[in-house]
C-alpha positions as a Markdown table, in Angstrom:
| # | Residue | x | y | z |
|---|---|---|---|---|
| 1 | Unk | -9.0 | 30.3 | -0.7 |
| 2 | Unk | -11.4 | 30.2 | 2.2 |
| 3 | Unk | -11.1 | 27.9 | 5.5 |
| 4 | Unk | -14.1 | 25.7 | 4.4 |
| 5 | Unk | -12.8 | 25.7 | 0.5 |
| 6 | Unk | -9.6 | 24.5 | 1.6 |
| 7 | Unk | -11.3 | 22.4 | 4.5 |
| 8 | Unk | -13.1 | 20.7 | 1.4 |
| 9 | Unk | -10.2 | 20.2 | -0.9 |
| 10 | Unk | -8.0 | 18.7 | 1.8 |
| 11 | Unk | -10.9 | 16.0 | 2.4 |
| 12 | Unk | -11.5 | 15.3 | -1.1 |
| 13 | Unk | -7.7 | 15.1 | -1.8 |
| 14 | Unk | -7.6 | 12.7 | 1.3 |
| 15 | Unk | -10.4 | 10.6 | -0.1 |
| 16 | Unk | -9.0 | 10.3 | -3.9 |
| 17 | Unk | -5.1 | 9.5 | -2.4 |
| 18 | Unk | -7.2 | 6.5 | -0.2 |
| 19 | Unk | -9.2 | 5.8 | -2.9 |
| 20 | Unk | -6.0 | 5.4 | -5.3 |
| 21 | Unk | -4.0 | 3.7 | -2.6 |
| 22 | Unk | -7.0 | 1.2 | -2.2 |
| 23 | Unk | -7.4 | 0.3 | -6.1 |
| 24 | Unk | -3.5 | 0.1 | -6.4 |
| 25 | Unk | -2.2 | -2.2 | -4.1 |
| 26 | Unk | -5.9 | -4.4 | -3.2 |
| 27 | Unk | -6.2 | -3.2 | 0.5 |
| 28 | Unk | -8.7 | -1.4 | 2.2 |
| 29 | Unk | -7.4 | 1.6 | 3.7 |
| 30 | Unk | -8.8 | 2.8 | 7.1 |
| 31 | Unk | -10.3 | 6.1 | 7.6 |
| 32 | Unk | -6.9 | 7.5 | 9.1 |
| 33 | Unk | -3.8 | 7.4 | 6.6 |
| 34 | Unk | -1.2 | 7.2 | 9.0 |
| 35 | Unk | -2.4 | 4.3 | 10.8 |
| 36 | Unk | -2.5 | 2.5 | 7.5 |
| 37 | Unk | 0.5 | 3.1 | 6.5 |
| 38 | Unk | 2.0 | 3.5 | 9.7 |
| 39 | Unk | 5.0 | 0.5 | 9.8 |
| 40 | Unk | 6.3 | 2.1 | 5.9 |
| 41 | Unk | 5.3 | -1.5 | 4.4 |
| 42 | Unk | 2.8 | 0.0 | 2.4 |
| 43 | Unk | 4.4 | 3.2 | 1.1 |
| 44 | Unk | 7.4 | 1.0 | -0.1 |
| 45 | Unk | 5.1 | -1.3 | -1.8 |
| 46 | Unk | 3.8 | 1.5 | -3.7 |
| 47 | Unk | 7.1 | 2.3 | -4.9 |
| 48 | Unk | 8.2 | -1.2 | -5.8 |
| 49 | Unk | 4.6 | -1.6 | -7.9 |
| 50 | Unk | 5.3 | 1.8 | -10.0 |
| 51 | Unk | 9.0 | 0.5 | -10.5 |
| 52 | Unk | 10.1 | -3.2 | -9.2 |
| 53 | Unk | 12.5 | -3.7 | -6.8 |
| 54 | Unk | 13.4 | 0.3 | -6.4 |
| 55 | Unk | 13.4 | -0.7 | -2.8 |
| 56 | Unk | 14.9 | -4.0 | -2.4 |
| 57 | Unk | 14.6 | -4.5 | 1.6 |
| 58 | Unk | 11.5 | -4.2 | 2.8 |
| 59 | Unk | 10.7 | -5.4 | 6.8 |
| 60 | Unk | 7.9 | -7.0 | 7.5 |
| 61 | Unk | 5.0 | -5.5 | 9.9 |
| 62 | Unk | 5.7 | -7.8 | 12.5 |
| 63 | Unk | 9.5 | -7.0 | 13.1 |
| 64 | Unk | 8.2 | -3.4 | 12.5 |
| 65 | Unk | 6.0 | -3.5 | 15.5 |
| 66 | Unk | 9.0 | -5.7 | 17.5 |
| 67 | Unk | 11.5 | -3.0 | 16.7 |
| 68 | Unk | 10.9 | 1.2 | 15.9 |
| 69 | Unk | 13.9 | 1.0 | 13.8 |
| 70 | Unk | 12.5 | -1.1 | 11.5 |
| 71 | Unk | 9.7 | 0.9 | 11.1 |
| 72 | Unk | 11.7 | 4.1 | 10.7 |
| 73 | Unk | 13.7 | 1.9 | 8.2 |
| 74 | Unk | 11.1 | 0.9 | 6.0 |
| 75 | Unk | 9.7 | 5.0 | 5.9 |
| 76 | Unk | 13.0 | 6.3 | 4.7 |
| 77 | Unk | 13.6 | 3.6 | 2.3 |
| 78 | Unk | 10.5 | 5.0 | 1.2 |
| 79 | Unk | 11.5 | 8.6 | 0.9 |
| 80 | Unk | 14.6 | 7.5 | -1.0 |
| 81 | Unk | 13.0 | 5.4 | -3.4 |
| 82 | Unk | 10.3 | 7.9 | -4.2 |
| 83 | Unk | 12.8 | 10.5 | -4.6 |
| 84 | Unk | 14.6 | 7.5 | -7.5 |
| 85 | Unk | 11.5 | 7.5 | -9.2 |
| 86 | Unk | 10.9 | 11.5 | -9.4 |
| 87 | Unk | 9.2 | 12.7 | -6.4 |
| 88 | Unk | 10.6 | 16.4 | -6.2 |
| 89 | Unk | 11.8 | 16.9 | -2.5 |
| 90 | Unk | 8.9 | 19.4 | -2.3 |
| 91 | Unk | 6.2 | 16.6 | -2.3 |
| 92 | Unk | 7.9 | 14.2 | 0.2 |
| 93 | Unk | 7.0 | 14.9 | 4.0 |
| 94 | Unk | 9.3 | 14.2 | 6.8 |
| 95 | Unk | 9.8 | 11.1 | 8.5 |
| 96 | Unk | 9.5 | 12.4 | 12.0 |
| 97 | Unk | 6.3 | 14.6 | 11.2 |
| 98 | Unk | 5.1 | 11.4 | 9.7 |
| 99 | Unk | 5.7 | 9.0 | 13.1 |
| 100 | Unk | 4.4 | 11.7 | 15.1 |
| 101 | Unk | 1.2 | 11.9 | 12.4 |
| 102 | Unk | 1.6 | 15.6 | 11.6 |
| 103 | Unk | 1.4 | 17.4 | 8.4 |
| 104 | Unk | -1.3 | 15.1 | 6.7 |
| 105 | Unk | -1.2 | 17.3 | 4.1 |
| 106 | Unk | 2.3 | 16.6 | 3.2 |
| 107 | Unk | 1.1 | 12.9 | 3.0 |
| 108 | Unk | -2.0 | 13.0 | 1.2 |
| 109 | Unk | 0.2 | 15.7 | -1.7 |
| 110 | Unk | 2.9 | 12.4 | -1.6 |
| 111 | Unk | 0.5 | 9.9 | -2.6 |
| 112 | Unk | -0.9 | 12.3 | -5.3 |
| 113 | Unk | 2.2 | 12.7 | -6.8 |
| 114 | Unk | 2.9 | 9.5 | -6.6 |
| 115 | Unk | -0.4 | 8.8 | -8.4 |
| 116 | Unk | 1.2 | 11.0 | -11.3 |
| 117 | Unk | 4.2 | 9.3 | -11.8 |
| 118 | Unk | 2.3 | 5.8 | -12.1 |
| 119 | Unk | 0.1 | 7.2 | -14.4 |
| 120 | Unk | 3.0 | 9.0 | -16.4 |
| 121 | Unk | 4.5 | 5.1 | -16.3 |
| 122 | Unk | 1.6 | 3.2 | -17.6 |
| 123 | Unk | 0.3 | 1.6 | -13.9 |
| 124 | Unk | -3.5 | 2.1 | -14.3 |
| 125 | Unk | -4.7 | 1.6 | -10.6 |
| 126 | Unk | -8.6 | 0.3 | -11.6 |
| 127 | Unk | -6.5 | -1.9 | -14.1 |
| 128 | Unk | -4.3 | -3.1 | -11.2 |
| 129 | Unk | -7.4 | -3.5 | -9.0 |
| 130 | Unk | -8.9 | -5.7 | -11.1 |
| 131 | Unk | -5.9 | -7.6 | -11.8 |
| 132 | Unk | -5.7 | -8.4 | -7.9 |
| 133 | Unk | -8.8 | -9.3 | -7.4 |
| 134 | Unk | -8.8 | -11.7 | -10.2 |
| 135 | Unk | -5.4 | -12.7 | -9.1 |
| 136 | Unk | -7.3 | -13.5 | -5.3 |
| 137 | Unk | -9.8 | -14.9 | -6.8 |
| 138 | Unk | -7.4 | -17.8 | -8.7 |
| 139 | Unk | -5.8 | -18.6 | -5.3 |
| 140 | Unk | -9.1 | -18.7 | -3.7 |
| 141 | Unk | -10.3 | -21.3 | -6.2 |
| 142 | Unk | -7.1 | -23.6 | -6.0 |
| 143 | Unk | -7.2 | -23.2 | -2.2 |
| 144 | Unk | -10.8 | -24.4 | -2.3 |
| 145 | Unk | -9.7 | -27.6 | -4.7 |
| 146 | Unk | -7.1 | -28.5 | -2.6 |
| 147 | Unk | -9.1 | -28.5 | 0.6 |
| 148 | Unk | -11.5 | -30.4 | -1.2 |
| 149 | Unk | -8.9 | -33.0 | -2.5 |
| 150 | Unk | -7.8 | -33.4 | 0.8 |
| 151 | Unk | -11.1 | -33.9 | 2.2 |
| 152 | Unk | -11.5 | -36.9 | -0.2 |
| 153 | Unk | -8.5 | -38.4 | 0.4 |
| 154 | Unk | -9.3 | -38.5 | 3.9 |
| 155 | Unk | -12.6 | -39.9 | 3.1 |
| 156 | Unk | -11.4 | -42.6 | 1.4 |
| 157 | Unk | -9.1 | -43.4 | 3.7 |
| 158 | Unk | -11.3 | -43.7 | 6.5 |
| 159 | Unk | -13.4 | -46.0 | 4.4 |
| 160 | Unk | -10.7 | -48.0 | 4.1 |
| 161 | Unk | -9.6 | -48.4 | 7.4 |
């Protein structure tokens, strides 16, 4: 394979493991995968949606940004519970090379495999997509009658008073 032909598959394999990422779990996903997936919060929430609670503990991105540990935690929680639900050792990428934003490669092939396995397991990312949005869209509403309630009530008590 040429330079530019493997140039061009990287970026197209890059765009469909964003793309995937994005319709899976309802976020937008910046143009560089690391950064977006930098504190391991993401990567184990993938894991949990293609099999619930495969990784119990997950630390937040605040106390990931606090503490490098927790980061570092959170990322190899992730390589253990892909490896639970079938990720072949091949497929995962290093945790190091991963802080240190090498090997993108290694990442982008990750997510593509992970891809497989949720497929293989029934999780339909559009599907899921549209589940979230509808999902956002429910809380949005409520939210918007319960500010409006509110608003009343404090209507009527001023006219009250």
């Amino acid at each position: 394979m040429s330079a530019s032909r493997y140039a061009q598959q990287e970026a197209e394999n890059n765009q469909r493991a964003k793309q995937w990422l994005s319709n899976l779990l309802g976020v937008d996903v910046e143009d560089d995968l690391f950064s977006a997936l930098a504190d391991g919060v993401l990567l184990c929430s993938i894991v949990n949606t293609i099999k619930p609670n495969t990784i119990p503990k997950v630390n937040p991105t605040g106390r990931c940004k606090k503490f490098v540990a927790k980061k570092m935690e959170n990322i190899n929680n992730f390589i253990m519970g892909a490896r639970r639900i079938g990720v072949l050792t091949s497929y995962l990428f290093d945790p190091q090379e991963f802080v240190q934003k090498r090997r993108p490669d290694k990442l982008v092939n990750c997510l593509l495999k992970l891809e497989e396995i949720a497929k293989r397991n029934g999780i339909n990312a559009e599907t899921q997509s549209e589940a979230l949005s509808q999902i956002q869209n429910q809380i949005e509403e409520q939210e918007q009658a319960r500010l409006a309630a509110i608003a009343a009530e404090v209507k009527y008590n001023i006219i009250i008073i």
